[in-house]
KEKE-3310 file (N, C-alpha, C; in steps of 0.2 Angstrom, whole numbers, plus 5000, padded with zeros to 4 digits):
npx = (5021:5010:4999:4989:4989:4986:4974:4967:4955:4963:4974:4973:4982:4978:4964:4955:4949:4941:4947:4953:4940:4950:4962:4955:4950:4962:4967:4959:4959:4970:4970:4959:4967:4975:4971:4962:4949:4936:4929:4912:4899:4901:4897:4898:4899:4891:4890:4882:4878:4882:4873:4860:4863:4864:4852:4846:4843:4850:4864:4868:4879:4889:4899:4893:4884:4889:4898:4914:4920:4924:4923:4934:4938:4950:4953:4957:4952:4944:4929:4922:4928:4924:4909:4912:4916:4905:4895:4900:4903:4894:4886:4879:4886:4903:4917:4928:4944:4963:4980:4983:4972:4962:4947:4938:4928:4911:4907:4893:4877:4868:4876:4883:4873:4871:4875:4870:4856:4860:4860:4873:4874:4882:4876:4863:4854:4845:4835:4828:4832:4843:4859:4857:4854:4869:4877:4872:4877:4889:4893:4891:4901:4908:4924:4932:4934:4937:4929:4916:4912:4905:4910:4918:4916:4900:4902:4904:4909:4914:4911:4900:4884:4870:4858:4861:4867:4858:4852:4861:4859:4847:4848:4857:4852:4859:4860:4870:4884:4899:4913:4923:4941:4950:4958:4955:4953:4948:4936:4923:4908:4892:4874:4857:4850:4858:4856:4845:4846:4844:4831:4826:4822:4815:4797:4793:4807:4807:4798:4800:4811:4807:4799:4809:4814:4805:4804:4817:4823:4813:4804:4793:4779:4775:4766:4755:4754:4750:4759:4761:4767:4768:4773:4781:4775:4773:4760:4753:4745:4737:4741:4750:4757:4763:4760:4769:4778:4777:4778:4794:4794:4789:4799:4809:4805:4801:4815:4819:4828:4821:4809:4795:4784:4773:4759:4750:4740:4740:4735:4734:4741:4742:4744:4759:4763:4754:4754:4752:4744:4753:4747:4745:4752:4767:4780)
npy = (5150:5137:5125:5122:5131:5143:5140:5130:5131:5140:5139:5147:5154:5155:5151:5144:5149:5152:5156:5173:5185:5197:5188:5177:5181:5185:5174:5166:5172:5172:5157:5158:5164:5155:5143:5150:5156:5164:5177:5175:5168:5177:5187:5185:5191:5185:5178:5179:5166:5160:5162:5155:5143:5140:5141:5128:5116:5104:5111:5120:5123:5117:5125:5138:5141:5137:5141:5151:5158:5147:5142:5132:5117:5109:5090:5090:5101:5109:5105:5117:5127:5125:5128:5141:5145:5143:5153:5164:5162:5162:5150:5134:5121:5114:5109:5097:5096:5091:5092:5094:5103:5092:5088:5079:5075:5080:5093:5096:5107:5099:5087:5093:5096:5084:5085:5094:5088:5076:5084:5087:5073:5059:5047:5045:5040:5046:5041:5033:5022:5006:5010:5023:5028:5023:5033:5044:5045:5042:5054:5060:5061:5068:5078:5083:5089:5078:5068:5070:5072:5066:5055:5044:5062:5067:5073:5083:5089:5103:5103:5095:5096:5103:5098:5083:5088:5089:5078:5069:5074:5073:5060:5055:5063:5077:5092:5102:5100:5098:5106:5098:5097:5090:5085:5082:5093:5106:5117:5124:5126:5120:5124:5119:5127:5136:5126:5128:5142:5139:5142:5154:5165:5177:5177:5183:5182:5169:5166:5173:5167:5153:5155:5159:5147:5138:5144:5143:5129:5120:5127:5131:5140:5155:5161:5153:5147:5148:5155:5153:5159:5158:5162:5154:5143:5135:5137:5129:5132:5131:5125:5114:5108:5094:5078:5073:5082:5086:5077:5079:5091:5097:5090:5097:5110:5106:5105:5117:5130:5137:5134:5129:5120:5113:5115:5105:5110:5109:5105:5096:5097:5084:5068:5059:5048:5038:5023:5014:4997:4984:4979:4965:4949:4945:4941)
npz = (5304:5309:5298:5308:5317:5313:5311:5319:5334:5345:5360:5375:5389:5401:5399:5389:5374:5359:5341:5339:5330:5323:5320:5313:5302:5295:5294:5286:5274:5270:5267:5257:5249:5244:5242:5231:5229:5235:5242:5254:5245:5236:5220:5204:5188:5173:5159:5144:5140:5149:5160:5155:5155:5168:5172:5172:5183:5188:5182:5193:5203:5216:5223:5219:5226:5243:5258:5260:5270:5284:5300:5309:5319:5328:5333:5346:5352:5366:5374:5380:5371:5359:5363:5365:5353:5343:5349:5345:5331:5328:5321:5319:5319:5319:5307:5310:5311:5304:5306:5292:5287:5282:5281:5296:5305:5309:5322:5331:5338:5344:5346:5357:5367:5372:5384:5391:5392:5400:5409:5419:5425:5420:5424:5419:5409:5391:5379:5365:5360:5362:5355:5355:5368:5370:5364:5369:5382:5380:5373:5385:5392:5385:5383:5371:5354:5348:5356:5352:5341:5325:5315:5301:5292:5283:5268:5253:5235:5230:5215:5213:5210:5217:5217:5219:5230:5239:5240:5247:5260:5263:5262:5273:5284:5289:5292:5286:5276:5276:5263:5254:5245:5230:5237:5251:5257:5268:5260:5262:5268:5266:5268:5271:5267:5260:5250:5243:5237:5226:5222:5224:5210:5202:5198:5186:5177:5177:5169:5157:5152:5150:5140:5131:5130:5127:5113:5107:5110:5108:5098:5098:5094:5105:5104:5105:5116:5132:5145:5163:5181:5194:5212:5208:5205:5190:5174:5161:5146:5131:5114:5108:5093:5091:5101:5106:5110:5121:5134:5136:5136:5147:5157:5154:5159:5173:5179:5180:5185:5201:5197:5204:5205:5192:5184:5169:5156:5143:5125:5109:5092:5084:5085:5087:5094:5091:5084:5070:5069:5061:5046:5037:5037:5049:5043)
capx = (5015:5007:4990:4984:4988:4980:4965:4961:4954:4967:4974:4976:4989:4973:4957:4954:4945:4939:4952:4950:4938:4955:4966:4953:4950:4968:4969:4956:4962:4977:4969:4957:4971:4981:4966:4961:4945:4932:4922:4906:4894:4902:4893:4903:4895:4890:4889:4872:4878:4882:4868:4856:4866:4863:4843:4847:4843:4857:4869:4869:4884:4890:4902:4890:4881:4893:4899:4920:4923:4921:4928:4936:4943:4953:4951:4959:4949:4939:4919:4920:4930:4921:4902:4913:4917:4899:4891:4906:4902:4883:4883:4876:4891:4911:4920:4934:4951:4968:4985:4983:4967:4956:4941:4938:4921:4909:4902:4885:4875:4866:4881:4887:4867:4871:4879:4865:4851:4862:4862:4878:4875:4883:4873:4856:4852:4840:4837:4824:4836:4849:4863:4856:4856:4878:4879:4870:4879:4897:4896:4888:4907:4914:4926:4935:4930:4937:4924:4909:4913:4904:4915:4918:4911:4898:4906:4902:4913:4915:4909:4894:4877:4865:4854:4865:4872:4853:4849:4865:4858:4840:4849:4860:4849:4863:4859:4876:4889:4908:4914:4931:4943:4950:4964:4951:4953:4940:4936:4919:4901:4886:4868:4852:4847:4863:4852:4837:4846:4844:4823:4826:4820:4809:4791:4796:4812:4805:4792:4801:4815:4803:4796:4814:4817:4800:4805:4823:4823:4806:4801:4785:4774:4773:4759:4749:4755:4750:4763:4758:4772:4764:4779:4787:4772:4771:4754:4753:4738:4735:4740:4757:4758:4763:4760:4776:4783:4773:4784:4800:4794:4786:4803:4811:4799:4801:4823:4821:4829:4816:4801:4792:4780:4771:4751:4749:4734:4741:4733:4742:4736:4742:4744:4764:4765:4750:4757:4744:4744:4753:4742:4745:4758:4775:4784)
capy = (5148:5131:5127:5122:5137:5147:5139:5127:5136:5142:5137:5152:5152:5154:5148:5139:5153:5152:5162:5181:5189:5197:5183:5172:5183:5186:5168:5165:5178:5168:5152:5158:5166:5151:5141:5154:5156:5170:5179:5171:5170:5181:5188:5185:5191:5179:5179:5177:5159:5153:5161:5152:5137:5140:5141:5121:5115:5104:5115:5124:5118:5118:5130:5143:5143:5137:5147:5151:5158:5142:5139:5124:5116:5101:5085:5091:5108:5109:5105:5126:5131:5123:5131:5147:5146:5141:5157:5167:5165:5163:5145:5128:5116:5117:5103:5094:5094:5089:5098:5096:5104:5088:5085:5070:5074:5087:5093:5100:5109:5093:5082:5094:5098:5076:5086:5096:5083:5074:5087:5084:5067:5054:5040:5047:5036:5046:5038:5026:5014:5004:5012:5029:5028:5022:5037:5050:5043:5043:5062:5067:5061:5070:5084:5088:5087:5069:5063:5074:5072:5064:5053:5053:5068:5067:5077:5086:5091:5111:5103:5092:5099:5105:5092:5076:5088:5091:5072:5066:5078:5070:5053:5057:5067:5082:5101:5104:5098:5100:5105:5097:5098:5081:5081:5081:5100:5110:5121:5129:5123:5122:5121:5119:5135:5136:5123:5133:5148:5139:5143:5162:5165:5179:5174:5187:5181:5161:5168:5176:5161:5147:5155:5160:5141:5135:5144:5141:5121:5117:5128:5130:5145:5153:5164:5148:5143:5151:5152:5161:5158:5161:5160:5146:5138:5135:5133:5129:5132:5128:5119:5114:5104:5085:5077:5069:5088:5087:5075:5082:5099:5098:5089:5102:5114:5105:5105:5124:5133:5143:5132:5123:5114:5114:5111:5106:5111:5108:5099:5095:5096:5079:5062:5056:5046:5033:5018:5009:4991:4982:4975:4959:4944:4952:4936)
capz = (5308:5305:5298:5314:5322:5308:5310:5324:5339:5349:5368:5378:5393:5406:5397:5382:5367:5351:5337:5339:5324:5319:5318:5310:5295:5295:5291:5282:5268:5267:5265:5252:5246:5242:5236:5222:5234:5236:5248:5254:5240:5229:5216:5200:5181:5168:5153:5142:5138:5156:5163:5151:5156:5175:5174:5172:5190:5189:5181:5198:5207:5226:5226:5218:5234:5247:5260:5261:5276:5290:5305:5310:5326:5329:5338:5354:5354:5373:5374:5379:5367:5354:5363:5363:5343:5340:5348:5342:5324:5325:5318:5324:5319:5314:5304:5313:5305:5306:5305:5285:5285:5281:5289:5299:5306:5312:5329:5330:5344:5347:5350:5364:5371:5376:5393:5395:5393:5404:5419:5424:5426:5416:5425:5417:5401:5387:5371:5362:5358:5365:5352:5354:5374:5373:5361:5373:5388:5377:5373:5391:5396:5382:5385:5366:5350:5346:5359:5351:5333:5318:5310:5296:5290:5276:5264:5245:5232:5226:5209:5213:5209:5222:5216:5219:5239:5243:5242:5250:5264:5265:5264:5280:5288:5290:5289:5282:5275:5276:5256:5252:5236:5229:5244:5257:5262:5268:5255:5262:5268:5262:5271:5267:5266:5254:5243:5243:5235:5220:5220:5224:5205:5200:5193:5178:5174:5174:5163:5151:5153:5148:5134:5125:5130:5121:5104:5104:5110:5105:5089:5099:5095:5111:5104:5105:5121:5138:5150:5169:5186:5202:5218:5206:5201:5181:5173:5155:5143:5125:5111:5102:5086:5091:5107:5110:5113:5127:5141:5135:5137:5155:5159:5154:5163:5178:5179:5177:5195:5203:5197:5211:5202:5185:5180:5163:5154:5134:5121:5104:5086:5080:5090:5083:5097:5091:5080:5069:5071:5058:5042:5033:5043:5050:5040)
cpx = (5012:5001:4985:4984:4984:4973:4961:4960:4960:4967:4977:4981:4983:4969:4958:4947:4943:4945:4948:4946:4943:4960:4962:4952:4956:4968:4965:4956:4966:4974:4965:4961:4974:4975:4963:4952:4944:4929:4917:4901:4896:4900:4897:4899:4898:4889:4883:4873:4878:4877:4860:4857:4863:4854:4844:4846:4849:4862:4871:4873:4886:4895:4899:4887:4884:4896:4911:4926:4920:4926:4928:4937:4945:4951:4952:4955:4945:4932:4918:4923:4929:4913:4905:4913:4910:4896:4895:4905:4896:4883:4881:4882:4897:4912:4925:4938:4958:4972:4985:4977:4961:4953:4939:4930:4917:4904:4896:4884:4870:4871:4882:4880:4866:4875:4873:4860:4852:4861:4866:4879:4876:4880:4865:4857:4845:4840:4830:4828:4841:4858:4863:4856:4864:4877:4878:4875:4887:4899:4893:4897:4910:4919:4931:4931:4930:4931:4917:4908:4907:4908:4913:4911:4908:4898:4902:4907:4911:4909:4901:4887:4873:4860:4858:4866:4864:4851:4853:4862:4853:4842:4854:4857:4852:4859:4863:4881:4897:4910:4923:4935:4946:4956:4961:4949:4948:4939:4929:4915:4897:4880:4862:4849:4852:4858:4847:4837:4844:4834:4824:4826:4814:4804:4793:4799:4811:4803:4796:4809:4812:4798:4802:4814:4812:4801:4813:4825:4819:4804:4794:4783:4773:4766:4755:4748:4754:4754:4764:4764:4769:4768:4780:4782:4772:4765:4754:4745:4740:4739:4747:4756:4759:4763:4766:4782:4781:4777:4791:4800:4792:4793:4807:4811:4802:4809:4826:4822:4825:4809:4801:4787:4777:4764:4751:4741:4735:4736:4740:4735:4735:4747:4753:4766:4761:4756:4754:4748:4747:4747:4747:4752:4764:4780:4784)
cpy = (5142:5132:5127:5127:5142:5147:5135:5133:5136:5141:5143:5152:5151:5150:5143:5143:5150:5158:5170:5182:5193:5194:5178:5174:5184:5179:5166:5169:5172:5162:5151:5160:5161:5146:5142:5153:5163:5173:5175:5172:5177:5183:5189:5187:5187:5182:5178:5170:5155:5156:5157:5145:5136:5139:5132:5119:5111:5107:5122:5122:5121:5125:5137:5144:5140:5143:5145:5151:5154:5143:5133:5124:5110:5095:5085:5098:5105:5108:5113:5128:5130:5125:5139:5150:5146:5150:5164:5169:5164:5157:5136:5121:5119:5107:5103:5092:5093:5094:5097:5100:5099:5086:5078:5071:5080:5087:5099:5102:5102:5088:5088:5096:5089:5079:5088:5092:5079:5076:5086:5077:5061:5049:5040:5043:5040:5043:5034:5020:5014:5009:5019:5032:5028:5028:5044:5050:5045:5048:5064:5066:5065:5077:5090:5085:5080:5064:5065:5073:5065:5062:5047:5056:5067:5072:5077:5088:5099:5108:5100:5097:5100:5101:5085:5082:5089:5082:5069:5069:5076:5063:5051:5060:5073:5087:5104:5099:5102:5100:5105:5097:5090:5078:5079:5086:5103:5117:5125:5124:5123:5119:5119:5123:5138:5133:5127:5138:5148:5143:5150:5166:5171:5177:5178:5183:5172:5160:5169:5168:5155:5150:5157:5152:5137:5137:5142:5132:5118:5118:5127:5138:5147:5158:5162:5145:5151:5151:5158:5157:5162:5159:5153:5142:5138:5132:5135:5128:5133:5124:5119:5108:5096:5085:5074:5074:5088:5083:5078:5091:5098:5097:5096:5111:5113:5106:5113:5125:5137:5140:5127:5117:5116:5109:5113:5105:5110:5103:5099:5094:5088:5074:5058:5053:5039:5029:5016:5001:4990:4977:4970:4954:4948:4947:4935)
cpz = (5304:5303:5303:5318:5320:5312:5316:5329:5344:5357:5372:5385:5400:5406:5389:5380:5365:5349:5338:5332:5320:5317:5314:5304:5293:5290:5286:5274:5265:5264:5259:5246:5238:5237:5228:5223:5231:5242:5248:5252:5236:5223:5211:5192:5180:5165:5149:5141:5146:5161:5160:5153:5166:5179:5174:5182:5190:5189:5187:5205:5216:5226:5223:5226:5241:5251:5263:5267:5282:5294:5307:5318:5324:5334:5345:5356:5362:5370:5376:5376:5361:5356:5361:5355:5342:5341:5346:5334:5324:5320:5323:5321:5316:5313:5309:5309:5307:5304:5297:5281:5284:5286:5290:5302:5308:5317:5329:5338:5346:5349:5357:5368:5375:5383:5397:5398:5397:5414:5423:5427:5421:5417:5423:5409:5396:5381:5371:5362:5363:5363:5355:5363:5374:5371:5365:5379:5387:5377:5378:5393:5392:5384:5377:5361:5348:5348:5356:5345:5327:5316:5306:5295:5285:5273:5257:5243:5227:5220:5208:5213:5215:5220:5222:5229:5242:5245:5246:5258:5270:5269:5271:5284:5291:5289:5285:5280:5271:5267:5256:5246:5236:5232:5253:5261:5263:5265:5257:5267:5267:5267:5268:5267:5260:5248:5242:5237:5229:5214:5221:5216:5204:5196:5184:5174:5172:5169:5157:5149:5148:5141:5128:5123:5124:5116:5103:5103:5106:5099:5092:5097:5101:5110:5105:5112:5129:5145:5157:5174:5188:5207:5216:5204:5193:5180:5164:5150:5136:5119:5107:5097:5087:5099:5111:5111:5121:5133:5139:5137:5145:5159:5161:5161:5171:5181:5178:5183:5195:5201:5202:5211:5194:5185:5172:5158:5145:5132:5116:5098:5082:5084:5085:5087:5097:5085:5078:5068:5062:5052:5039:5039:5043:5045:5034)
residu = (UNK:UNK:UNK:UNK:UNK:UNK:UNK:UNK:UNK:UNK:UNK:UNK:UNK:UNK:UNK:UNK:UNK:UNK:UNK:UNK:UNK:UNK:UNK:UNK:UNK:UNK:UNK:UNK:UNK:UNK:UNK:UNK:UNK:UNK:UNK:UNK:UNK:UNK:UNK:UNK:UNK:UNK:UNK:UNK:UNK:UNK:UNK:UNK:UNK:UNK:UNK:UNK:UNK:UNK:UNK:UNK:UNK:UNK:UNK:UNK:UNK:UNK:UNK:UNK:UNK:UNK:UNK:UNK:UNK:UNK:UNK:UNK:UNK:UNK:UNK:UNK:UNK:UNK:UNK:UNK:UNK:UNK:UNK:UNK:UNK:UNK:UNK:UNK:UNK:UNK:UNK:UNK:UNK:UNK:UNK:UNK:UNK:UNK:UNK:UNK:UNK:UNK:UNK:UNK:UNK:UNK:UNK:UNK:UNK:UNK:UNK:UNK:UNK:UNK:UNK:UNK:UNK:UNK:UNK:UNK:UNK:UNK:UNK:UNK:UNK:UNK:UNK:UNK:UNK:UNK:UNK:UNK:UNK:UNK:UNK:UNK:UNK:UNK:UNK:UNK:UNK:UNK:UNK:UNK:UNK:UNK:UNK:UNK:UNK:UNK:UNK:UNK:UNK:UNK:UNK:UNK:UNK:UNK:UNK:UNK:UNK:UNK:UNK:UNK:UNK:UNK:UNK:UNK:UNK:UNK:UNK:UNK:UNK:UNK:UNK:UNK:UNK:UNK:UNK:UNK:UNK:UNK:UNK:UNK:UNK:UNK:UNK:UNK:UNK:UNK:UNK:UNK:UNK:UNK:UNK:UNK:UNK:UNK:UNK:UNK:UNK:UNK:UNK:UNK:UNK:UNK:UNK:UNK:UNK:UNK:UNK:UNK:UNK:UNK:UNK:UNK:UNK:UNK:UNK:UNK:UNK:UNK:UNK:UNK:UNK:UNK:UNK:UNK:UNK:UNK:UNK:UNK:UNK:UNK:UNK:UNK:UNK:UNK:UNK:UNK:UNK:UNK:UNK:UNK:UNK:UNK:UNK:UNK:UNK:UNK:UNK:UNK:UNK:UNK:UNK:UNK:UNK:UNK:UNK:UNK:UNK:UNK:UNK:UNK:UNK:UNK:UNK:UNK:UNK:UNK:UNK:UNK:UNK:UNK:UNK:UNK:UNK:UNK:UNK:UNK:UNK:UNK:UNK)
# end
């Protein structure tokens, strides 16, 4: 059995499906198989070094929160057998791929609602713009994925940080994107609800988080330092020893997963960031 048959959506002898719930887990086994893949969101223990590593908001990567099991279709799947797959799995886009697995683009529930808005009429024009009228007008005619598709697809990689796939996100204005490995294959998805996971952080464990961090990085006293988390917010109160701990710490503060913002109330006992002016000629 090829990979297209595995995976794309299926052509039946009457209609045109989506793949069955037991053949597509079927498949999907195998292919997680062979990658050296997971279930979706898999909960794996760490260790105390690499979960001390992961409170790092960068250091919180895509395939940590990405999702495994996706369905695909191909560029020749039907416009019903691509709305079938959508409400089939209970999602609002699938990647478009080829017979090697590489994704070439992706169809969403707004590319194929261009029929509806349409009403059966292809000679109905809506749009602002000139561009965004042919585009509305292009996919009211469409009928397979080819003609519905996003191409290419704006794509992240397993390794990429949740930082660098949230902004690529904003900057394309996608809800998701297609995760591929370094041959193009579709290796998962990630949404924005996927980025998000990164704040799901209990106040406690912040707390207790950022005060191990203040004594081990910093050498700060945290008896002297006040430090309260309220649904992610951080508020800091009183005093540490030189001012110039003071941006380096906040940074810190702020780059922590699960914090949402930070009010800094510190003082400092001695100013090592003034310079006094040179006395006598510099020559």
């Amino acid at each position: 059995m090829s990979k297209r048959e595995r995976f794309a959506v299926t052509r039946g002898p009457a209609r045109h499906t989506g793949p069955t719930a037991e053949r597509y887990r079927s498949a999907m086994h195998r292919y997680v198989a062979a990658i050296g893949g997971a279930d979706s969101h898999e909960t794996t223990p760490h260790s105390p070094l690499q979960e001390a590593y992961r409170w790092n908001l960068e250091n919180n990567l895509v395939r940590d929160v990405m999702t495994t099991d996706v369905v695909s279709v191909t560029v020749d799947t039907p416009f019903k057998a691509i709305v079938d797959t959508l409400a089939t799995y209970r999602v609002s886009a699938v990647p478009v791929v080829d017979d090697e697995y590489k994704v070439l683009g992706v169809v969403s529930e707004s590319d194929l609602l261009a029929k509806v808005v349409a009403g059966g009429d292809p000679r109905i024009r809506v749009g602002s713009g000139r561009a965004e009228k042919a585009e509305r007008r292009r996919k009211s005619h469409a009928e397979t994925a080819r003609e519905l598709m996003h191409s290419p697809a704006v794509t992240v990689r397993p390794e990429a940080s949740v930082v660098h796939a949230a902004r690529i996100a904003a900057i394309e204005h996608v809800r998701r994107l297609p995760v591929v490995d370094a041959q193009g294959m579709l290796a998962g998805i990630v949404t924005r609800s996927d980025l998000l996971r990164v704040f799901l952080r209990d106040d406690r464990d912040i707390r207790e988080h950022l005060e191990s961090m203040f004594a081990d990085q910093f050498c700060i006293d945290t008896s002297a330092v006040d430090i309260s988390v309220r649904d992610g917010v951080v508020t800091l109160a009183g005093q540490v020893e030189r001012r110039g701990l003071i941006a380096p710490l906040l940074d810190a503060v702020r780059t922590t997963a699960g914090v949402i913002g930070v009010h800094d109330s510190l003082t400092y006992r001695f100013d090592d960031t003034f310079a006094p002016a040179p006395r006598g000629p510099m020559f």
